[in-house]
N, C-alpha and C positions, 0 to 999 in steps of 0.2 A: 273754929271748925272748918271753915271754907280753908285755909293753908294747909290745913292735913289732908283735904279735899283734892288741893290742887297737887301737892307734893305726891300722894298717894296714882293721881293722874301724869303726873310728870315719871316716877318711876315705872309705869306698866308703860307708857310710850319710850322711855330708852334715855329721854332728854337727859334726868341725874342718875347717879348709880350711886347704891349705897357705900359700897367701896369708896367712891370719889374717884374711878376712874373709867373710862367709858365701859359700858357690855359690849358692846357691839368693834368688833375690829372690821377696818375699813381696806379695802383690798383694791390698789389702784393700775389698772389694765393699760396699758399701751399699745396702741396700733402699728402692727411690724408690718412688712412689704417688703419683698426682694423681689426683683426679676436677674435671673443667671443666664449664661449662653456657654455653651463647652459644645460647641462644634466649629465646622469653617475657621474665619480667620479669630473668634471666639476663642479659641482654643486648642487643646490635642483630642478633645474627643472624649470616650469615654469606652474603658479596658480591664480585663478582667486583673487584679493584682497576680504578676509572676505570671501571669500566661502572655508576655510579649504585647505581639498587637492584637488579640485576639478580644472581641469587639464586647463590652458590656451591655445587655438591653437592660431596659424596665424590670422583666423579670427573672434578668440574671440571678443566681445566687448573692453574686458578691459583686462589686462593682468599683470603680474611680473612675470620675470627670474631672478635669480640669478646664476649666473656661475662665469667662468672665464680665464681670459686673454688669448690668446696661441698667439698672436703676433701683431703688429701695426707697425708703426712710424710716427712720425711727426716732425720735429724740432729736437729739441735734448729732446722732451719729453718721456723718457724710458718708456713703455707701458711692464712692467715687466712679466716675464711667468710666470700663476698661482696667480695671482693676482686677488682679489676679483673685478669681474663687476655686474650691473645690466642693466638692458630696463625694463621701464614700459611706461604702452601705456592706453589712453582712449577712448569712443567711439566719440569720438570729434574730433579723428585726433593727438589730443598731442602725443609724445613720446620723454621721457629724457632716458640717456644713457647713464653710466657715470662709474670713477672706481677712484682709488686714484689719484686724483690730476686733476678730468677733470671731465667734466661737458657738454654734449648739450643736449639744449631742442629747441624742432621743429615742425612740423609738419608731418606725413607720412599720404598718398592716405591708402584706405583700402587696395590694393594690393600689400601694401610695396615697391613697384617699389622706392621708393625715399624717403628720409630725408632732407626738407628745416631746416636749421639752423637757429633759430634767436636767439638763447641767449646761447653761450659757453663759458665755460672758457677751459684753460690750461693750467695750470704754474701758474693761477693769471692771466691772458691774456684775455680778449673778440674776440670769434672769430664768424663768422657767416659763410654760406655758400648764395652763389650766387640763383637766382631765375628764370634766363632769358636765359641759354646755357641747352644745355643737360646735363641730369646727371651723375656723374661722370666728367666732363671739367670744365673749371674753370668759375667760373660765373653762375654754374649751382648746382642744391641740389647735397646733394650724394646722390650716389648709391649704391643698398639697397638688397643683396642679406638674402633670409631668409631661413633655412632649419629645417622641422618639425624631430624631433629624436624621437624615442620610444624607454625605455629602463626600467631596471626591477632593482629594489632597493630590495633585496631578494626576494621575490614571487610577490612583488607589481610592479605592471605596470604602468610610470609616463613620462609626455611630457615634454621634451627638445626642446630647439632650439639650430641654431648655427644662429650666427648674424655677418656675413660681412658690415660694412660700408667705403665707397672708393669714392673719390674726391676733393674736395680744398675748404680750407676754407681761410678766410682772417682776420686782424685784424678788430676789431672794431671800 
């Protein structure tokens, strides 16, 4: 009696499954981090696509930055300093992000508050982020810090950003 007892206790808490294989699937989050720079000697800046130099803000329609890396980590993926990055964005919400050896594309709100992931790589890797926790935790988009730069390419005056993204992504 007491083994039907226990076994009967042992399946309401998860420990066996009758199956013989676990209930409960285990979902393992990893902490991302980029800092980017696309202004000054970081980069060209950031332009509207096809419109020359004609300057992309935060809430441009459509935008491209090109800059570069000044720190990250994830895994053991080196996110190297002065590394060539990009973000381009549309007026659809898209935004891919990306530099050597990495790759998201996702969605962001017009306010940039946030980055859902649905299609990244890393290494060769598929990673996405969460949809359903706050941003920045696990299970939830990143979090999406943006900052407008102004700066001057000898006489000329031209828009930069810096682009923080920070929170957990998962495999695929």
């Amino acid at each position: 009696m007491r083994l039907l007892t226990l076994l009967a206790l042992m399946l309401a808490l998860g420990v066996v499954s009758a199956g013989g294989a676990s209930a409960r699937t285990q979902t393992h989050w990893i902490h991302f981090y980029v800092h980017m720079n696309a202004y000054g000697h970081w980069g060209t800046g950031c332009h509207v696509p096809g419109k020359g130099d004609e300057a992309a803000y935060w809430d441009s329609p459509e935008g491209y930055c090109s800059g570069s890396m000044e720190e990250g980590q994830f895994l053991h993926h080196h996110f190297a300093h002065s590394t060539h990055v990009s973000w381009r964005w549309n007026g659809h919400g898209g935004l891919s992000v990306g530099g050597t050896g990495w790759l998201l594309k996702g969605l962001k709100p017009h306010n940039w508050f946030t980055f859902k992931v649905f299609d990244g790589s890393i290494d060769g890797v598929s990673y996405v982020s969460g949809t359903t926790a706050a941003p920045g935790h696990p299970d939830g988009p990143l979090y999406v810090t943006l900052t407008s730069k102004l700066f001057y390419s000898g006489i000329q005056r031209q828009q930069g950003q810096v682009l923080d993204l920070q929170g957990y992504l998962r495999a695929n």
